[in-house]
VOBA-1610 file (N, C-alpha, C; in pm, whole numbers, padded with zeros to 5 digits, always signed):
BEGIN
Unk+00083-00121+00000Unk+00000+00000+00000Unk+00086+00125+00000Unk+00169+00132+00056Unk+00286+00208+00095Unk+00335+00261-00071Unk+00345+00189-00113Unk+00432+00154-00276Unk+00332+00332-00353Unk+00223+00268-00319Unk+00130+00311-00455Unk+00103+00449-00400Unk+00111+00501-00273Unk+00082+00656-00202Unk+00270+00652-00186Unk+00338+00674-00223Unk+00491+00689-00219Unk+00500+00823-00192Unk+00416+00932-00147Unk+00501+01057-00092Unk+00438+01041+00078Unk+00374+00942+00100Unk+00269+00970+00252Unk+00310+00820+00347Unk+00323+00775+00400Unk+00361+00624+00474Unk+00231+00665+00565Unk+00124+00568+00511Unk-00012+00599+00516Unk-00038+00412+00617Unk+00053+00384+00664Unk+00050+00249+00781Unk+00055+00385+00928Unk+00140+00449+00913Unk+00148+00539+01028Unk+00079+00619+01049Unk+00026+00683+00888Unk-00114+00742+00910Unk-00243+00684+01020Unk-00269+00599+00930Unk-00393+00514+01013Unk-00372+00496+01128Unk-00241+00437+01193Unk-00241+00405+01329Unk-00243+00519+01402Unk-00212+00628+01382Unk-00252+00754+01446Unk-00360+00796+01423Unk-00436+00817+01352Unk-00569+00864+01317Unk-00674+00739+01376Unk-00649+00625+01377Unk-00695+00490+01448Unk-00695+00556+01607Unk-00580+00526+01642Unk-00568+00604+01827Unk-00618+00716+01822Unk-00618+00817+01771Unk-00716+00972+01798Unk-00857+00912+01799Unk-00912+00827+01703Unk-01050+00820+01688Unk-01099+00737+01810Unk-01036+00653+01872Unk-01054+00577+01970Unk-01076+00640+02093Unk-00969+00676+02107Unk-00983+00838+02237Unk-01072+00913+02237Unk-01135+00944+02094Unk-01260+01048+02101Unk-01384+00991+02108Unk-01410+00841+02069Unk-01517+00773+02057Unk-01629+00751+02275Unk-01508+00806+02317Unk-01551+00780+02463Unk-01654+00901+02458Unk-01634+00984+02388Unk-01737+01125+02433Unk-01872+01107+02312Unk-01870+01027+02267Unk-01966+00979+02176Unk-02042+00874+02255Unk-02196+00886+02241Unk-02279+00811+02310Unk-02287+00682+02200Unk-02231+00720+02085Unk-02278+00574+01961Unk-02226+00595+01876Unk-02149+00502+01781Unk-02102+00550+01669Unk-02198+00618+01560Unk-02117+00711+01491Unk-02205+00768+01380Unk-02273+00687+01340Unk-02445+00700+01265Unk-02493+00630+01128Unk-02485+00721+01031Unk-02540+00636+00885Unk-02564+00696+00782Unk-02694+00776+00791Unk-02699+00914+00749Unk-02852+00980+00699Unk-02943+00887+00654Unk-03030+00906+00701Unk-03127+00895+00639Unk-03282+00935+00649Unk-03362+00879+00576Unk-03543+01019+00561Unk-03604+00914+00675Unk-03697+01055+00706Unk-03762+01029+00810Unk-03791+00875+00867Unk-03831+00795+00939Unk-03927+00660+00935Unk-03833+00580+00848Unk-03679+00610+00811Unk-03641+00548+00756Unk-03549+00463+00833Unk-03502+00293+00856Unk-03463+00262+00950Unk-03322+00281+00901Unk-03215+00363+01030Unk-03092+00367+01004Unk-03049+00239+01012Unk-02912+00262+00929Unk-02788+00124+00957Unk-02671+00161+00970Unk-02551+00134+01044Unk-02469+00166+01096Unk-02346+00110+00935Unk-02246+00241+00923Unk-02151+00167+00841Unk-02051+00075+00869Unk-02039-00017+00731Unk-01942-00077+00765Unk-01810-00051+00818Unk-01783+00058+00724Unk-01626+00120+00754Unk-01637+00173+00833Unk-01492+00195+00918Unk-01492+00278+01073Unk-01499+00395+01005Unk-01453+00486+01089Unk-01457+00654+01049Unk-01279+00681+01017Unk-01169+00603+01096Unk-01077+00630+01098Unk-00984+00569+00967Unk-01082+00467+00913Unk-01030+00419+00769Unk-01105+00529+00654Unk-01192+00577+00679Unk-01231+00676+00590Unk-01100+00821+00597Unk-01073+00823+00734Unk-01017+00969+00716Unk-00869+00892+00665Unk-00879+00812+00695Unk-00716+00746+00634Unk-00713+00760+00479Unk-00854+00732+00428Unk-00826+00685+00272Unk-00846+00855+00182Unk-00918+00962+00306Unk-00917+01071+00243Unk-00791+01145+00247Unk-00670+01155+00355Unk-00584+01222+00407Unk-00481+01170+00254Unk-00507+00994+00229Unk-00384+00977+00152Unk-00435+00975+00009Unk-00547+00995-00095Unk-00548+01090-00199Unk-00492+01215-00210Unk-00464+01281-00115Unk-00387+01386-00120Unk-00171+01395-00103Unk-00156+01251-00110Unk-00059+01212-00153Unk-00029+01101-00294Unk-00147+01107-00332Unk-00136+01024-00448Unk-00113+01043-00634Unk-00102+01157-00623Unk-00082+01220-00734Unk-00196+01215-00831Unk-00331+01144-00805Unk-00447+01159-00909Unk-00491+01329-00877Unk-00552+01338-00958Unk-00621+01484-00971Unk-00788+01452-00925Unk-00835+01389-00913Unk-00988+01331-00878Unk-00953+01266-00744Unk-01068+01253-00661Unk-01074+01127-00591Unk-01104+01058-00628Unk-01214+01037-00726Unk-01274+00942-00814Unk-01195+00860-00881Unk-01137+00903-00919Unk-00975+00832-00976Unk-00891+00748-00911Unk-00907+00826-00791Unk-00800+00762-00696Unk-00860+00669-00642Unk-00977+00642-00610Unk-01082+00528-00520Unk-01095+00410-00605Unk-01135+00429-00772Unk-01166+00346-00837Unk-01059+00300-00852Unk-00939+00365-00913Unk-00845+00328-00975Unk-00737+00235-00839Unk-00729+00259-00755Unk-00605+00243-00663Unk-00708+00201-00526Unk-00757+00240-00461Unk-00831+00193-00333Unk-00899+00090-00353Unk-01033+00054-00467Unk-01084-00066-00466Unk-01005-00186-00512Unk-00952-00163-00585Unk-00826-00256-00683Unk-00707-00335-00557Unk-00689-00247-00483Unk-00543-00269-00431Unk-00531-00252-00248Unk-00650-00190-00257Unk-00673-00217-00046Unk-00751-00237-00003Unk-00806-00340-00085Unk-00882-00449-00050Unk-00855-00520+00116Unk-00756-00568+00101Unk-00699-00633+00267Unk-00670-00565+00320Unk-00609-00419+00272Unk-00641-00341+00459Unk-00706-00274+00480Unk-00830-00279+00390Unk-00958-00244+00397Unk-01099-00324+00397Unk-01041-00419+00488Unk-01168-00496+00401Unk-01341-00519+00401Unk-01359-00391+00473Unk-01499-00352+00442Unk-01525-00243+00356Unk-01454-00235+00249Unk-01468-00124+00162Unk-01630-00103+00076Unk-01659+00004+00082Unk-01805+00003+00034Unk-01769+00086-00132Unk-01844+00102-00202Unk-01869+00163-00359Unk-01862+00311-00278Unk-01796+00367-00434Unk-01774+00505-00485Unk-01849+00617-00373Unk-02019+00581-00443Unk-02091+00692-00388Unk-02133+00675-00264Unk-02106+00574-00205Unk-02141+00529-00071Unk-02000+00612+00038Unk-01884+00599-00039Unk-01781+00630+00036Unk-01848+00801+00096Unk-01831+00879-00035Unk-01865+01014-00050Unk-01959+01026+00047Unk-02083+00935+00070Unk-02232+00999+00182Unk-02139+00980+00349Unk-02005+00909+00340Unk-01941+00893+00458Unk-01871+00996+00488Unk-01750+01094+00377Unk-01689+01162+00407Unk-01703+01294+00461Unk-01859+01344+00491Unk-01890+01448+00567Unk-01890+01408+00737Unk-01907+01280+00785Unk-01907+01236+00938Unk-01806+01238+00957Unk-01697+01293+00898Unk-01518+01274+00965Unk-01456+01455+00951Unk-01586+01514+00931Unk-01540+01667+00942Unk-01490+01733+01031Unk-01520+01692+01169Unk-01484+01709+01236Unk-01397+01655+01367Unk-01365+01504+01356Unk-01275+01453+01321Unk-01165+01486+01296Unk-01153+01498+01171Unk-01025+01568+01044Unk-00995+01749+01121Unk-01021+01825+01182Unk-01069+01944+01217Unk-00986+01905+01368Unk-00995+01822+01419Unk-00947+01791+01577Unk-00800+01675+01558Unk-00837+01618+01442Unk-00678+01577+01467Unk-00576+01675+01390Unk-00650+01735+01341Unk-00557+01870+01235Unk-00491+01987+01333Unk-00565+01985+01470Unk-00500+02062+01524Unk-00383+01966+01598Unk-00379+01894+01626Unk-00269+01794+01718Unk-00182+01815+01622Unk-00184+01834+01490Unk-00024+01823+01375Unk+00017+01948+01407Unk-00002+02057+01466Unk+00041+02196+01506Unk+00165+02140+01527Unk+00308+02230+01475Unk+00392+02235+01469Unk+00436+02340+01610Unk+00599+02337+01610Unk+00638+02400+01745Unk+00630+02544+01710Unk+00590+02637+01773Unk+00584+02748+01784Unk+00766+02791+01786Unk+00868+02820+01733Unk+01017+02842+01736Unk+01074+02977+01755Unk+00943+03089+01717Unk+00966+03232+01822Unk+00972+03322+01646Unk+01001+03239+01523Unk+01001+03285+01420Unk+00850+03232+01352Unk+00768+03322+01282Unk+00635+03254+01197Unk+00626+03331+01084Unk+00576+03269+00951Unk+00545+03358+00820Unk+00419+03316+00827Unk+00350+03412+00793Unk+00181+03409+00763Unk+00160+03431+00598Unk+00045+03423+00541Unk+00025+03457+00423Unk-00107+03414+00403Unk-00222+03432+00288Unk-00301+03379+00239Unk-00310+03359+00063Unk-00400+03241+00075Unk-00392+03213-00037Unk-00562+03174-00097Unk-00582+03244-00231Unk-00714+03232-00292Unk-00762+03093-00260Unk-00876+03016-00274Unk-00940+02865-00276Unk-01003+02894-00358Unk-01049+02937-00502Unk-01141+02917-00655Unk-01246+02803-00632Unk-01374+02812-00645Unk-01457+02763-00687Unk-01517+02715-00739Unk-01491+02792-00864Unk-01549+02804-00998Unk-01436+02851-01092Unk-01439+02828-01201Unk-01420+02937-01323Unk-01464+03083-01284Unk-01393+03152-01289Unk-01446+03307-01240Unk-01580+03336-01351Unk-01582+03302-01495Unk-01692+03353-01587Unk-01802+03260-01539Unk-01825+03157-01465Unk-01906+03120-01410Unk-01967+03098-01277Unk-01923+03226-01246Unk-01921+03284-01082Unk-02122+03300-01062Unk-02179+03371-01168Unk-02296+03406-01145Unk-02357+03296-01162Unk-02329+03189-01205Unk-02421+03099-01193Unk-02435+02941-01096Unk-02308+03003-01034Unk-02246+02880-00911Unk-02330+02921-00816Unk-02393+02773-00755Unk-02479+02754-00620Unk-02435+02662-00560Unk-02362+02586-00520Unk-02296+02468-00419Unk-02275+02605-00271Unk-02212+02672-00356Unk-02164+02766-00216Unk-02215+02902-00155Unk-02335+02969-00247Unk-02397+03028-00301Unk-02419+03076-00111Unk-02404+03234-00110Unk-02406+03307+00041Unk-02279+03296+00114Unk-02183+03184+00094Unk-02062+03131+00149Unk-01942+03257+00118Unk-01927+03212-00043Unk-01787+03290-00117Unk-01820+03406-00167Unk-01702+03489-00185Unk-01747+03643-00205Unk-01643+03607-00361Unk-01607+03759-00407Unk-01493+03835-00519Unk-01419+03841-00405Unk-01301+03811-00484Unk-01207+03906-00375Unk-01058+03930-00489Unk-00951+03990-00458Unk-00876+04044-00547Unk-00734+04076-00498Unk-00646+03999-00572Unk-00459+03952-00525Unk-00372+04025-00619Unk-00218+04049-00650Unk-00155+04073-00700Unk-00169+03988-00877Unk-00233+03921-00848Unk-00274+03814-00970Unk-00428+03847-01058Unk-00518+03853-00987Unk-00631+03910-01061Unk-00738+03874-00962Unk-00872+03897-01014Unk-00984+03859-00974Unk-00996+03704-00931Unk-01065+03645-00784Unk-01138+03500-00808Unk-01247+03521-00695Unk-01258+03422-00768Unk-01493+03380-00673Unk-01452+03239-00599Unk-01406+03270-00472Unk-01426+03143-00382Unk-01394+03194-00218Unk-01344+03114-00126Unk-01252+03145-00052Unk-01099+03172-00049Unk-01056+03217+00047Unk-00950+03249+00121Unk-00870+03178+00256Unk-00764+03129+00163Unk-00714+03007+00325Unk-00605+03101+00411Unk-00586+03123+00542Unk-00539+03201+00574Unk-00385+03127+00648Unk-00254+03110+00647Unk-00191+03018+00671Unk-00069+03101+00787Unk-00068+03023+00870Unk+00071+03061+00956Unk+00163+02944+01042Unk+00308+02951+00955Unk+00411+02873+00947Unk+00510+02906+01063Unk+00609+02834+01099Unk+00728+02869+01138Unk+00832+02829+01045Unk+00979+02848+01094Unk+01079+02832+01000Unk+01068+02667+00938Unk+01037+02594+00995Unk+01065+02455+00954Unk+00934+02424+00817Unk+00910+02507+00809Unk+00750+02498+00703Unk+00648+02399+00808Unk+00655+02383+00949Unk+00527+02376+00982Unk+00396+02439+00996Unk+00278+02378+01007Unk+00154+02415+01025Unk+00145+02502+01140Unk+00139+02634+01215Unk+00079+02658+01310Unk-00079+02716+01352Unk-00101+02775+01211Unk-00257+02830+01263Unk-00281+02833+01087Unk-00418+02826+01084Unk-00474+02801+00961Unk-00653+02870+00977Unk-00711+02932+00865Unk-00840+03002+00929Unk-00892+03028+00776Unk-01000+02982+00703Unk-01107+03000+00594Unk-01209+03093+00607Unk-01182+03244+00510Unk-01300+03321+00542Unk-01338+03316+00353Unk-01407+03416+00339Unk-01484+03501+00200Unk-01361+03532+00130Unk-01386+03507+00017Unk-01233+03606-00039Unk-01209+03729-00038Unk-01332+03790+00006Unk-01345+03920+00022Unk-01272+03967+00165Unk-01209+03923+00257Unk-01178+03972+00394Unk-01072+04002+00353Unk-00997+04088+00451Unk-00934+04161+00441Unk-00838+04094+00532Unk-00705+04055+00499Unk-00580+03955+00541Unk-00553+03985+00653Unk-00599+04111+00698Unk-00519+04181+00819Unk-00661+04127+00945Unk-00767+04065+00901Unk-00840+04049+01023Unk-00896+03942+01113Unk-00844+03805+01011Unk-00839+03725+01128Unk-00664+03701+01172Unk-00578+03811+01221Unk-00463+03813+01253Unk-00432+03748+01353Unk-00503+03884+01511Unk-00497+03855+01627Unk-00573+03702+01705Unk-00653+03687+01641Unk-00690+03549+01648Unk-00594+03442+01586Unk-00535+03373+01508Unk-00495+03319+01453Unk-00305+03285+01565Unk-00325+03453+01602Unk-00174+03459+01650Unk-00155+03480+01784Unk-00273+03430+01863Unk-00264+03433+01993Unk-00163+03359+02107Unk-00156+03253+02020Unk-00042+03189+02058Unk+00124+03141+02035Unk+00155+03254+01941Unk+00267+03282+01895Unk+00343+03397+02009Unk+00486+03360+01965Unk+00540+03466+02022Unk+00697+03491+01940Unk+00769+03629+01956Unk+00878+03620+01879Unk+00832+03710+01730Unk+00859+03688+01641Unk+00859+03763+01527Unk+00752+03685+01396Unk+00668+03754+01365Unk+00582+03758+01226Unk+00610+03772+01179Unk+00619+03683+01008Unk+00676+03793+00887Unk+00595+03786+00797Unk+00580+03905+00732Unk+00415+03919+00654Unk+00443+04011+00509Unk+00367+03978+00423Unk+00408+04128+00298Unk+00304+04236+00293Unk+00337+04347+00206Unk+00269+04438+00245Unk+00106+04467+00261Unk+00055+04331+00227Unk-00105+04364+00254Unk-00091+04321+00402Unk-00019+04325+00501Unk-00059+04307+00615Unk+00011+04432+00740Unk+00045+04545+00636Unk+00107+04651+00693Unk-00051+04702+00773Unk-00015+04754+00894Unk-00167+04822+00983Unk-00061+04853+01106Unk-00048+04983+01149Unk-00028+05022+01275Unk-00140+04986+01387Unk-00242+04931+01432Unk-00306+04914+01473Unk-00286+04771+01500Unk-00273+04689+01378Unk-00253+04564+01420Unk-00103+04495+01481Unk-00032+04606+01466Unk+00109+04592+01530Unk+00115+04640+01653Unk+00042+04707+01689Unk+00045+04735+01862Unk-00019+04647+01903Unk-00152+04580+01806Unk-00164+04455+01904Unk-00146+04386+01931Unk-00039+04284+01816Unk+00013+04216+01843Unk+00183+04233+01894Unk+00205+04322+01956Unk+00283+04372+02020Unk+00279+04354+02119Unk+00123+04377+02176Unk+00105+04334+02336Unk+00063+04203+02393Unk+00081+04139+02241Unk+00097+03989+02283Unk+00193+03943+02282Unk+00322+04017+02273Unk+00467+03971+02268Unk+00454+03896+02162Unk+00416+03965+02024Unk+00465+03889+01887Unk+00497+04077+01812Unk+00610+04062+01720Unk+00684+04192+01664Unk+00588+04134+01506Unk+00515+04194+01433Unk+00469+04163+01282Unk+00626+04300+01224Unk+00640+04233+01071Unk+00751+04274+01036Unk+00735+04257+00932Unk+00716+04372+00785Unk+00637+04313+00674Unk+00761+04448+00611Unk+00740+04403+00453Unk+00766+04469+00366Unk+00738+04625+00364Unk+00829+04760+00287Unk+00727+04886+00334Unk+00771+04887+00217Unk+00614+04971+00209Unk+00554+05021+00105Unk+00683+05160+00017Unk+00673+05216-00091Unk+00812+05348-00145Unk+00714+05461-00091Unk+00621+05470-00028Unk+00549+05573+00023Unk+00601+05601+00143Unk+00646+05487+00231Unk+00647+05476+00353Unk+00839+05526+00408Unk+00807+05581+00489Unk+00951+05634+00573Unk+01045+05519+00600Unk+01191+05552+00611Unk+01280+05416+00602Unk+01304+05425+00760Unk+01311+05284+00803Unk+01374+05310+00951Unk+01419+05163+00961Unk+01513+05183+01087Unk+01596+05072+01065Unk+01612+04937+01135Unk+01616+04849+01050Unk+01577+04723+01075Unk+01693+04599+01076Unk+01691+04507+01166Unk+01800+04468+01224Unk+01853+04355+01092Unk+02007+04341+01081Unk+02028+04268+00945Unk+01960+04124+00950Unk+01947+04063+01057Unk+01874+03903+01047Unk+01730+03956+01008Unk+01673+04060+01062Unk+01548+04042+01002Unk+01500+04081+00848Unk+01631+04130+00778Unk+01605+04176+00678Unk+01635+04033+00602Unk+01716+03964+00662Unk+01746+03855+00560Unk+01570+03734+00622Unk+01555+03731+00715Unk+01427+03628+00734Unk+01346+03699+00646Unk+01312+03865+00636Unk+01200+03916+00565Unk+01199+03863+00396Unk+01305+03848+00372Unk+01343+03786+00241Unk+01318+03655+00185Unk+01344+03589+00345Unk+01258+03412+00327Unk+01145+03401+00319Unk+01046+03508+00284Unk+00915+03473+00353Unk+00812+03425+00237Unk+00940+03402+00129Unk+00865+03297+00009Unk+00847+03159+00019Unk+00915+03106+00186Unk+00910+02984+00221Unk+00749+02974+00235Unk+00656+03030+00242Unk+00493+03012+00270Unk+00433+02994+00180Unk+00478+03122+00033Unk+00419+03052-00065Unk+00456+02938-00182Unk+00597+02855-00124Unk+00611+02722-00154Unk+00526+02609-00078Unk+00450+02655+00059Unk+00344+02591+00081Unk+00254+02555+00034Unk+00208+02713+00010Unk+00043+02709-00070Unk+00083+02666-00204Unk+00177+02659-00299Unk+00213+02556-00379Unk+00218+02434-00372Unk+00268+02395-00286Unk+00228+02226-00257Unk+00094+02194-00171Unk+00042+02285-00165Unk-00103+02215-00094Unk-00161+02243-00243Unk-00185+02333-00349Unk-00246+02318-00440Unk-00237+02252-00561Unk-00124+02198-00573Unk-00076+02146-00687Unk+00000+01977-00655Unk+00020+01961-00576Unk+00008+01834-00529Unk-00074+01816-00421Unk-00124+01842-00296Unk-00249+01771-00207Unk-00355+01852-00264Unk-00394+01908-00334Unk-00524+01946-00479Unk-00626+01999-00380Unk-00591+02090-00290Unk-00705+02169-00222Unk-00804+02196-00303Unk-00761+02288-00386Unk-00809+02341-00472Unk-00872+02261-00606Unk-01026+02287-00624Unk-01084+02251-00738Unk-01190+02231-00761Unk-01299+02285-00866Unk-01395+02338-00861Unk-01497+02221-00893Unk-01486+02103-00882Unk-01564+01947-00869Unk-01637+01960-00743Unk-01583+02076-00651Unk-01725+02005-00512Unk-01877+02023-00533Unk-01945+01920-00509Unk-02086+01959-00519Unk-02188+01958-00378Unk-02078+01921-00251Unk-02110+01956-00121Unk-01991+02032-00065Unk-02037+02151+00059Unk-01948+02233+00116Unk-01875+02134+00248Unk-01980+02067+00274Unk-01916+01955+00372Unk-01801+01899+00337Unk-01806+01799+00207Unk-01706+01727+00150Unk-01572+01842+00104Unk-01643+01964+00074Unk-01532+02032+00033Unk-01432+02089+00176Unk-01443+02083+00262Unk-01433+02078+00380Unk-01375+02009+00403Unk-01372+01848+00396Unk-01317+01713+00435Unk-01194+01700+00334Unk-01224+01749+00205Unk-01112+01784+00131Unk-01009+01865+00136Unk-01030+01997+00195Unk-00941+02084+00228Unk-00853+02021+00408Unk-00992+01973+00508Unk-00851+01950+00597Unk-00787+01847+00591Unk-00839+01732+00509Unk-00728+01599+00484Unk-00641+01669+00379Unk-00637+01759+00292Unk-00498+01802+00252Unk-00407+01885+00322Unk-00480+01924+00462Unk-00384+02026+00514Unk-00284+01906+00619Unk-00391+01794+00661Unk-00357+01691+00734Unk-00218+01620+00698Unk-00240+01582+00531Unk-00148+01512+00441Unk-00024+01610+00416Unk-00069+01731+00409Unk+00093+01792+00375Unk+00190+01832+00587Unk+00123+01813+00611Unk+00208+01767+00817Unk+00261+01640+00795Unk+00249+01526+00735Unk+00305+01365+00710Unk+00407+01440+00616Unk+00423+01508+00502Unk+00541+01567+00425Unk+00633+01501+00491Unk+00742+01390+00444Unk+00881+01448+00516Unk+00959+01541+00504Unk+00950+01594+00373Unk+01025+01702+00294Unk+00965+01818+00278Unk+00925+01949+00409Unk+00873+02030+00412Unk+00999+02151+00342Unk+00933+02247+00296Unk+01004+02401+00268Unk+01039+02423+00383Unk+01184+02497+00438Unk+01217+02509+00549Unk+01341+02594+00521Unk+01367+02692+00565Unk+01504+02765+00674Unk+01604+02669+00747Unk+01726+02662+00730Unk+01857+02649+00743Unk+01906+02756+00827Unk+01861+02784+00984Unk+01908+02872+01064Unk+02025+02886+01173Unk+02064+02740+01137Unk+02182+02726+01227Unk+02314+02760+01199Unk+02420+02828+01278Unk+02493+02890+01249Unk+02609+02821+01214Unk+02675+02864+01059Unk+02758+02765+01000Unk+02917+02826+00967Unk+02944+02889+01152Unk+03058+02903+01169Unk+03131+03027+01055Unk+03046+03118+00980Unk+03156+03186+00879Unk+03192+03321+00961Unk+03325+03367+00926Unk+03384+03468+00998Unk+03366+03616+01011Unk+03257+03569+00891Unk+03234+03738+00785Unk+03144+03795+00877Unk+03004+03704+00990Unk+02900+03718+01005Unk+02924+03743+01165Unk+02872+03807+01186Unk+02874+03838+01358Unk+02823+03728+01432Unk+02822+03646+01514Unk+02727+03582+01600Unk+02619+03594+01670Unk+02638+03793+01682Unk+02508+03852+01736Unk+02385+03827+01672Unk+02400+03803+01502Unk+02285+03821+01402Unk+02202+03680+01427Unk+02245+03561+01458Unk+02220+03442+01517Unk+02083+03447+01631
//
């Protein structure tokens, strides 16, 4: 199984996502059932919940572009035995909304160490085709316009904050329409040490506040803006702070956050945090090289 998901070791997956679900099943009076209409008699699924979030977390290491692809092609075919209550296609799908939250609670346990350094950034989530913005309803009241250095899109906004090692620390989905600078202080409550941000997150307001949370934000200035002076390590971290959007590159282009096939907000949901889930298993995260490599030229203070 291992072979065929070759960027994810999806045996270690499960057994962790297996033990989380077990631990949480105590605060549950019964395992989930399937929906169903009124007077209609429920039945309990075959599959646990923790083989579902297993088989969703590792499509997002599998290199198909569909799940559909990936289930038919590779899950029914080939994990069979370590699956072996596997149910059909559309049956899987009526399952993958009961692990939303789930996926949402073990996503926070992958929180990475807080290291006193963090880059924040956001990144568009598309919906649709933008020319078919007026006529999209899956999400319809949800997603706004909103507008980047790149152009116009009609969906959400993932809001992301890293430390040097390219871990996960805080993560937050609004409208594309919000404004980067406002789920900040939330997001960064539990940081401390230095922010690094670009210039849509310049706000004197939001720097005193997070000031008085003992976090320094430290962003790009604007040729409008007065020069003042800034210490040489932070000019060189302010420079790394393209390590974030080699993130949002690999969450969109290999774990496929992004893509305008959802026809539930739930599932699209279950999709976005099993890819945020799957890129924390990464062994090979984007990361900073901060340890000091002895050259003579460089002060030790800058360290």
């Amino acid at each position: 199984m291992n072979n065929i998901v070759s960027h994810l070791d999806i045996t270690r997956i499960f057994c962790e996502v297996d033990d989380f679900c077990q631990s949480f099943e105590k605060h549950w009076e019964e395992q989930p059932m399937l929906p169903s209409m009124i007077g209609e008699r429920k039945s309990r699924s075959r599959m646990r919940l923790s083989e579902v979030m297993t088989i969703a977390i590792a499509f997002h290491g599998s290199g198909y572009k569909t799940f559909k692809e990936f289930y038919t092609l590779t899950v029914i075919p080939f994990w069979r035995k370590a699956f072996p209550h596997l149910v059909s296609y559309t049956r899987f799908v009526e399952l993958m909304p009961w692990t939303m939250m789930l996926l949402c609670c073990f996503l926070h346990t992958r929180k990475g160490e807080v290291t006193g350094i963090s880059f924040i950034d956001s990144t568009p989530i598309n919906v649709c085709v933008p020319c078919r913005a007026h006529a999209h309803k899956v999400f319809k009241g949800m997603v706004n316009w909103g507008k980047n250095s790149v152009g116009w899109h009609f969906g959400f906004k993932l809001h992301l904050i890293i430390n040097d090692k390219g871990e996960l620390l805080a993560f937050k989905l609004t409208p594309a329409n919000v404004d980067d600078r406002e789920p900040v202080p939330e997001m960064a409550q539990d940081l401390f040490g230095q922010l690094f941000g670009d210039r849509g997150y310049i706000s004197q307001k939001l720097f005193e506040k997070l000031y008085e949370q003992g976090l320094q934000l430290i962003t790009k200035r604007k040729k409008n803006m007065k020069n003042c002076l800034v210490k040489l390590i932070d000019k060189i971290l302010l420079r790394k702070r393209a390590i974030i959007e080699s993130v949002n590159d690999q969450l969109k282009n290999i774990s496929q956050i992004e893509h305008s096939r959802h026809r539930s907000f739930f599932n699209f949901l279950v999709n976005l945090l099993a890819g945020l889930v799957a890129y924390t298993y990464r062994q090979s995260k984007p990361a900073l090289d901060l340890q000091p490599k002895g050259l003579p030229a460089l002060p030790p203070a800058i360290f």
